[in-house]
N, C-alpha and C positions, 0 to 999 in steps of 0.2 A: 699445828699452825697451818693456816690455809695458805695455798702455793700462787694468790692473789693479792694484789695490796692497790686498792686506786688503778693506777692505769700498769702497774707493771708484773708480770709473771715472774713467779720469784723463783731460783733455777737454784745450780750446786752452791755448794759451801765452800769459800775462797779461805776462808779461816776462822778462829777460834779464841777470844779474848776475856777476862775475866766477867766482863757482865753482858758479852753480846756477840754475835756470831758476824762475821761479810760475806753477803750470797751474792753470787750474779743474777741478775736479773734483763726481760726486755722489753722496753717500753713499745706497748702494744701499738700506738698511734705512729712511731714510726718505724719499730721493728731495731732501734739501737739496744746495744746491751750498756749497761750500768753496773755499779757498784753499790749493794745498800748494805747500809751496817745496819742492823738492829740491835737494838738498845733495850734491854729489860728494866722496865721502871724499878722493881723490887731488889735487885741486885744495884742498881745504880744509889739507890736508898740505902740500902746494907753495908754497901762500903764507899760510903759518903763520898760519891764520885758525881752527884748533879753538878755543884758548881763549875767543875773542870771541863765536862761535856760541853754545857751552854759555853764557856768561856772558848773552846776550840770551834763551837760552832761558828759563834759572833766572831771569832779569826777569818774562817774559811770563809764566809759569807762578805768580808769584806774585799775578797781577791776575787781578778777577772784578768789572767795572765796566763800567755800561752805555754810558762814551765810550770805551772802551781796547779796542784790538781784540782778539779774545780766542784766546790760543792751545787748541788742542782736543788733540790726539795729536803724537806724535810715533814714528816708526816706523824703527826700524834695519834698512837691511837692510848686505849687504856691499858692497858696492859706494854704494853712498847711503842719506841720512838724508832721511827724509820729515817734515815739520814741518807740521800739520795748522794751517790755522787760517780764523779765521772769512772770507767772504766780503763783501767790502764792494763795492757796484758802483755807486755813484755818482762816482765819480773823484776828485781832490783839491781841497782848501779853494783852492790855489792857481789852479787853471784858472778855478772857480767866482769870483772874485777879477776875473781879468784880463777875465772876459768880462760879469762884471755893473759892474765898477767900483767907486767906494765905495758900500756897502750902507745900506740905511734902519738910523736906528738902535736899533727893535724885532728887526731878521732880524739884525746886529752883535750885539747883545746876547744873542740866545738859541745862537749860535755862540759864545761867548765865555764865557757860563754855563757850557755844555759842556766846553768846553776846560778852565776852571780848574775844575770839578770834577773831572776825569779828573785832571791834574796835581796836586791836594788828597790825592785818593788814593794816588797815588804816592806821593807824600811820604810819606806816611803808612804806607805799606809801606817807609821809606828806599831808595827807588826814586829817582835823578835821571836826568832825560830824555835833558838835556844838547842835544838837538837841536832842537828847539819852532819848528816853522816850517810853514806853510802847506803846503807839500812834502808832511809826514811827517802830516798830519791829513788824514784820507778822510771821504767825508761817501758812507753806507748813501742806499738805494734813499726813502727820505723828509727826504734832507739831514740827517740827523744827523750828528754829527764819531764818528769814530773816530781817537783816538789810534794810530799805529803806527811803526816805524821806532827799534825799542828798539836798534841799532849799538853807539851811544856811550854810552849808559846805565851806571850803576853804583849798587853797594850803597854808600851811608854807615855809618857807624858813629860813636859818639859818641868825640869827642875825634879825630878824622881828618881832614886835608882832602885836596880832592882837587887835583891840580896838571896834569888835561891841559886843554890848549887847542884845542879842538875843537867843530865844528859850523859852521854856517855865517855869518859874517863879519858878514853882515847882521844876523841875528840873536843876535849874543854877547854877553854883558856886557862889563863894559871889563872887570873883573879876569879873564877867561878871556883876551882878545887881550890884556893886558897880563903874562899870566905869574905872574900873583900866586895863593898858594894861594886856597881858596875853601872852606867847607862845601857848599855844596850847591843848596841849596832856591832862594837869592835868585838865583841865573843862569837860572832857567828862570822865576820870576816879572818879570825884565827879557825874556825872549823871549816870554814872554805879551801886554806892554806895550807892545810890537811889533808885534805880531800882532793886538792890538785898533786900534791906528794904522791897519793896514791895511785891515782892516775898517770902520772908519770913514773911512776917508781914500782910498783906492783905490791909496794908493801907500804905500813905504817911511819911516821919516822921519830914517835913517843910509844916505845912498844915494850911490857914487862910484865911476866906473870906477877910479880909482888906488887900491888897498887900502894906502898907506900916508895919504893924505886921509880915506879913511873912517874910517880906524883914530881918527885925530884926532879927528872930529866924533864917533864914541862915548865916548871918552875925556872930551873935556869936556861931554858933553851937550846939544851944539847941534844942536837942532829947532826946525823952527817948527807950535806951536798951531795948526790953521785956529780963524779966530774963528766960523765955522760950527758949529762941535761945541757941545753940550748943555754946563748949567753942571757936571752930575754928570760924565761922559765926561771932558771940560776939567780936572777935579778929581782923577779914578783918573788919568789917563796919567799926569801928571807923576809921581805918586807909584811908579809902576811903574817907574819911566826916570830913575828915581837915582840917579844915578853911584855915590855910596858908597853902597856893600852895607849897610853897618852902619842907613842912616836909609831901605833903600830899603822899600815894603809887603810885608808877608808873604800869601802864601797864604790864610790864616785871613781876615786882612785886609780882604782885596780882597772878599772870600764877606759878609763885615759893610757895604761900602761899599754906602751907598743907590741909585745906580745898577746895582751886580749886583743887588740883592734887587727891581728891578722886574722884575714878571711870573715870578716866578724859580717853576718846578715845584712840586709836593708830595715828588717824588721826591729833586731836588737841594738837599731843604733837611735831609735824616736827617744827622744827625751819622756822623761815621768809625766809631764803634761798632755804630751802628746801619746802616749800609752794609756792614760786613763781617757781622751778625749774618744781616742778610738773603739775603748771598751764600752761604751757608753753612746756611741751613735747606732742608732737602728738601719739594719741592712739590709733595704728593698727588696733585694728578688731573694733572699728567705723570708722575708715578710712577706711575702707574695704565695708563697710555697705552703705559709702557715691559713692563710685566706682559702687556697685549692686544699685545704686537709678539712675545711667543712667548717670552720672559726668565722664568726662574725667581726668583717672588720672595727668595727667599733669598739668590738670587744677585746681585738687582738691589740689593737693601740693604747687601750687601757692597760692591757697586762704588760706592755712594753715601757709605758710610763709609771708601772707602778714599782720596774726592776727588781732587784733580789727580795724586799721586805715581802712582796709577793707572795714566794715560794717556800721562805724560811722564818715564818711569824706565825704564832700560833694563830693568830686573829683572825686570819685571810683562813682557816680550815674549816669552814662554815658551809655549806651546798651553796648560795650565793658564787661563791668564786671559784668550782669546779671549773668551769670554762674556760675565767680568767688562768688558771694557773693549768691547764691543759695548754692553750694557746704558747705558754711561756716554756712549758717546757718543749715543746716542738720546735720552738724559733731555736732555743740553745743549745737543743741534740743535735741540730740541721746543721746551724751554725759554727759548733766546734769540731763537726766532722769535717766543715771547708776548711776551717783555720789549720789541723793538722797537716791537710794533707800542702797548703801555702807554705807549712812552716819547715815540713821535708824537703819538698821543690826549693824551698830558699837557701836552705842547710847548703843541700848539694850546687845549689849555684854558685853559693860564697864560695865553697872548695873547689871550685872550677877556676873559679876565676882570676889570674893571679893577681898576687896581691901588693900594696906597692913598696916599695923598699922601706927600711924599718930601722930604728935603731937596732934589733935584733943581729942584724948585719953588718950596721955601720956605728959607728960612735957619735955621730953626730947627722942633726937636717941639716940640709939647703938653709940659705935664708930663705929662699920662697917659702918653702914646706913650712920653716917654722913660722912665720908672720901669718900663714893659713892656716896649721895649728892654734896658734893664740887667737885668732879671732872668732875659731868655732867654740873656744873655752870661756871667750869672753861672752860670745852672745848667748852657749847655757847656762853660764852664770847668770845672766840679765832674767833670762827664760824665766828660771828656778826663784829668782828672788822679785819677779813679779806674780806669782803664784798665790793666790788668794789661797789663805788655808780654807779649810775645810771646817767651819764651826762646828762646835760637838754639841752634842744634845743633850741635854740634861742627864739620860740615865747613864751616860758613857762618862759624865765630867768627873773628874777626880775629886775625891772627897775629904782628901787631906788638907793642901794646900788652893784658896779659892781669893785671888786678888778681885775686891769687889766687894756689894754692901747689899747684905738681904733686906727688906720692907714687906709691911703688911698693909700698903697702900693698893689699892685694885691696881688695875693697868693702866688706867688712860690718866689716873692723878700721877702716877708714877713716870711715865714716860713726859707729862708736864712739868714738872721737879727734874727731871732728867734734864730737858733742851734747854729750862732755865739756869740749871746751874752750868753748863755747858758756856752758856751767855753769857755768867756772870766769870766765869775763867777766861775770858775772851777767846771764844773759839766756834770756829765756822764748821756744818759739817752735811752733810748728804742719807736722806735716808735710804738704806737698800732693803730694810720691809717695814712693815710697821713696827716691831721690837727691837730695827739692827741696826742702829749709826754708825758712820765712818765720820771721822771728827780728827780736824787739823788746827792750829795756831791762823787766825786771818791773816793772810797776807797777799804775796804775789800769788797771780793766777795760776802761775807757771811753780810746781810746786822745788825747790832746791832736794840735792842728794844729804840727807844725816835729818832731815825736817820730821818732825814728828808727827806720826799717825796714828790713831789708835782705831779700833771696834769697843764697841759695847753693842753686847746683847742680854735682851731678857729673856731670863727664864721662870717656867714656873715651878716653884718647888714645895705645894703643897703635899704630895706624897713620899718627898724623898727629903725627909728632915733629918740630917745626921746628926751627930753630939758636938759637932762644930760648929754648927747651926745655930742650935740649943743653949750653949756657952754664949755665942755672940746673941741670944733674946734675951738669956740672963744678964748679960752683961749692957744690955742697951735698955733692959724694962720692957722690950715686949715678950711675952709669956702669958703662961695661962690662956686667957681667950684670945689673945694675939697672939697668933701663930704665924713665923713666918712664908709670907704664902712665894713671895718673891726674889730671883736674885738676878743682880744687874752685876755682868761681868766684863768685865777689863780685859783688852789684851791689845797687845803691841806689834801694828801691821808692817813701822817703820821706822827710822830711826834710832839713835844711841839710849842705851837699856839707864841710867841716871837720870836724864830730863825725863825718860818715859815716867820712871816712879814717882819724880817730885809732881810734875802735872798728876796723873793720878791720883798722889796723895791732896793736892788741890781740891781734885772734885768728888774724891771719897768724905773730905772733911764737911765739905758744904751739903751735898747729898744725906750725911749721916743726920747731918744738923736740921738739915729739913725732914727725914724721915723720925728723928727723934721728938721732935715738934709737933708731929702727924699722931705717932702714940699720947702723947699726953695729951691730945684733944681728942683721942676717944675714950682717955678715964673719964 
């Protein structure tokens, strides 16, 4: 194998996996070193590990967080897949662990910050870890964590659970070892719960060479507290380490617990909105930096608007986009070498700084504190549920459950039938493209709190026909040469989930009725 690949020289062997090896490498344009796994297509084939790959890829590729290790490029060639990604060289949370023992609990807590932020994020992208263990957490050249080891990882979707039992034993919730379905989020907040045990404690506190004993002691939740541990510390584990899912802390949570929020950053305290907004604005003087390394601007603002699909889509690996994806990767290498070294300097400020009194200390706030508490919980509350999702794109939609009615009408007779039946449900609405309505009940300008709002967008789904699809052409008479090319889907921006369904079911009747109508005038 040539010790060249695109722009990066490819150097030692970081390690050894069943279908591909991680070399360091250095990207010649700025002299950073990286992380490439290479991927053998014919092993990847042999034990039928594609789909798993693309699925961690499409993980990674949606994270842009200063604890989540960051995927950069992805490069096909024929014989291997090259997977660009960041370099971490301080080794794992794990060794760091065995060889300091249990940790002060200032250096515990600012490891622990990290980690449930990086996992806050995820979530928040419907990202589950699934894995959460010392193992899969890297700690960079100033011990900071990087999340990594996206394996077992998958997308949620609302109304879905997920049913594999997987990760490591030690670290599972009961309902993963016990088989039980699961949403999602609360099995990686119990391996977080874990993980901060260890860190405080220097050892495990579900631990037994026989895996059908341990299995027990997770199940019923028998640990023991050290009565060493701080009154806050004392107070999150348990609530992390809940057997029932239903009563155990959430994410959000634990970020609110008076024990996280000592010393906590300036950085790790931006709301999810403001974390992706940040991730996502381009920043002038390394843009600037990418212009002085010989990039055409024009070109560089191209590769900056065309963000990750850029670098990790097979489509964009054409000579055409050499450039563009040169340009991108220089702004990212430049870029995440500032962000590190912001995120050290910030670390160590928050631990400078003292911090201010805490339930940790006292049993109770001020009223001032607490009336300023409550108002910061009220306004991310407000934040978070003014928060436009994030519509999916048709290859990412779930293909089980699809509220919404397919058509083999084009588009623009389609979207006509759409705003009529809208019209005839009495309802006013806004277009935000040509395919995307927001649609409310007419009334006051001023819109009331519980008032219902919905989206509908079109999509096209002439190459992705499932059997759910196919059932609803059999079942409605289009088939054979009407194929479903179209589907127009529902979802609910606001308001109480009962009036959402009945409207809905309102204008899926009359929609249907008219796309039904549409068929029998092309027998």
């Amino acid at each position: 194998m040539s010790n060249r690949v695109c722009d990066y020289i490819i150097g030692k062997t970081l390690g050894v996996g069943n279908f591909g090896k991680v070399k360091v490498a250095t990207h010649e344009p700025t002299g950073k070193k990286v992380a490439v796994k290479i991927l053998n297509r014919q092993k990847l084939r042999a034990l039928e590990m594609g789909k798993k790959v693309r699925r961690e890829i499409e993980i990674m590729r949606l994270c842009n967080h200063a604890h989540i290790i960051r995927l950069y490029e992805v490069i096909d060639t024929q014989r291997d897949i090259f997977v660009i990604v960041e370099y971490v060289s301080g080794g794992e949370l794990f060794d760091y662990i065995v060889q300091h023992g249990k940790l002060q609990e200032n250096e515990a807590r600012r490891f622990f910050q990290q980690i449930v932020s990086g996992v806050g994020y995820l979530h928040q992208q419907r990202v589950i870890h699934r894995d959460l263990k010392p193992e899969n957490l890297l700690l960079d050249e100033n011990n900071n964590i990087r999340i990594a080891d996206f394996g077992l990882s998958n997308i949620i979707h609302d109304g879905f659970f997920l049913k594999t039992s997987c990760g490591s034993p030690n670290y599972a919730a009961p309902e993963v070892i016990s088989g039980n379905l699961y949403p999602g989020p609360e099995v990686d907040v119990w391996s977080c719960g874990v993980i901060l045990y260890a860190l405080l404690c220097g050892c495990l506190p579900f631990d037994d060479e026989n895996i059908p004993n341990l299995f027990k002691k997770i199940k019923s939740g028998a640990y023991v507290l050290p009565t060493y541990l701080s009154k806050g510390a004392s107070d999150l584990i348990p609530k992390m380490l809940t057997v029932d899912p239903v009563k155990r802390i959430t994410i959000p949570d634990v970020q609110k617990h008076e024990w996280y929020q000592r010393f906590l950053p300036d950085y790790l305290q931006l709301t999810p909105r403001q974390t992706i907004k940040e991730a996502t604005e381009v920043d002038e003087e390394i843009f600037q930096q990418v212009i002085q390394a010989g990039i055409d601007r024009s070109k560089a603002l191209t590769a900056m608007m065309m963000g990750p699909d850029l670098l990790t889509m097979r489509r964009y690996s054409t000579p055409d986009y050499v450039l563009l994806r040169r340009a991108a990767m220089i702004y990212n290498l430049l870029l995440d070498e500032r962000k590190r070294k912001e995120t050290s300097s910030a670390t160590q400020q928050a631990i400078a700084t003292p911090a201010p009194p805490s339930t940790t200390d006292a049993d109770t706030l001020n009223p001032q504190q607490e009336i300023a508490r409550r108002m910061k919980l009220e306004q991310e509350q407000k934040e978070l549920s003014e928060r436009r999702t994030i519509p999916y794109t048709f290859e990412k939609y779930p293909t089980v459950w699809i509220i919404g009615v397919w058509t083999s009408m084009n588009a623009a007779e389609l979207m006509f039938n759409l705003l009529n039946t809208l019209q005839l449900c009495n309802l006013e609405w806004s277009m935000e493209s040509p395919y995307h309505v927001i649609a409310r009940k007419i009334g006051p300008q001023k819109p009331k709190e519980g008032d219902i709002k919905i989206g509908m967008q079109v999509y096209s789904g002439r190459k992705y026909i499932n059997e759910i699809a196919q059932m609803a052409a059999r079942n409605s008479g289009l088939e054979n040469g009407f194929a479903h090319r179209y589907l127009v889907d529902i979802q609910k921006l606001s308001g109480e989930t009962f009036p959402f369904l009945d409207l809905t079911a309102q204008i899926l009747y009359r929609l249907e009725s008219t796309t039904h109508t549409y068929s029998q005038q092309l027998r």
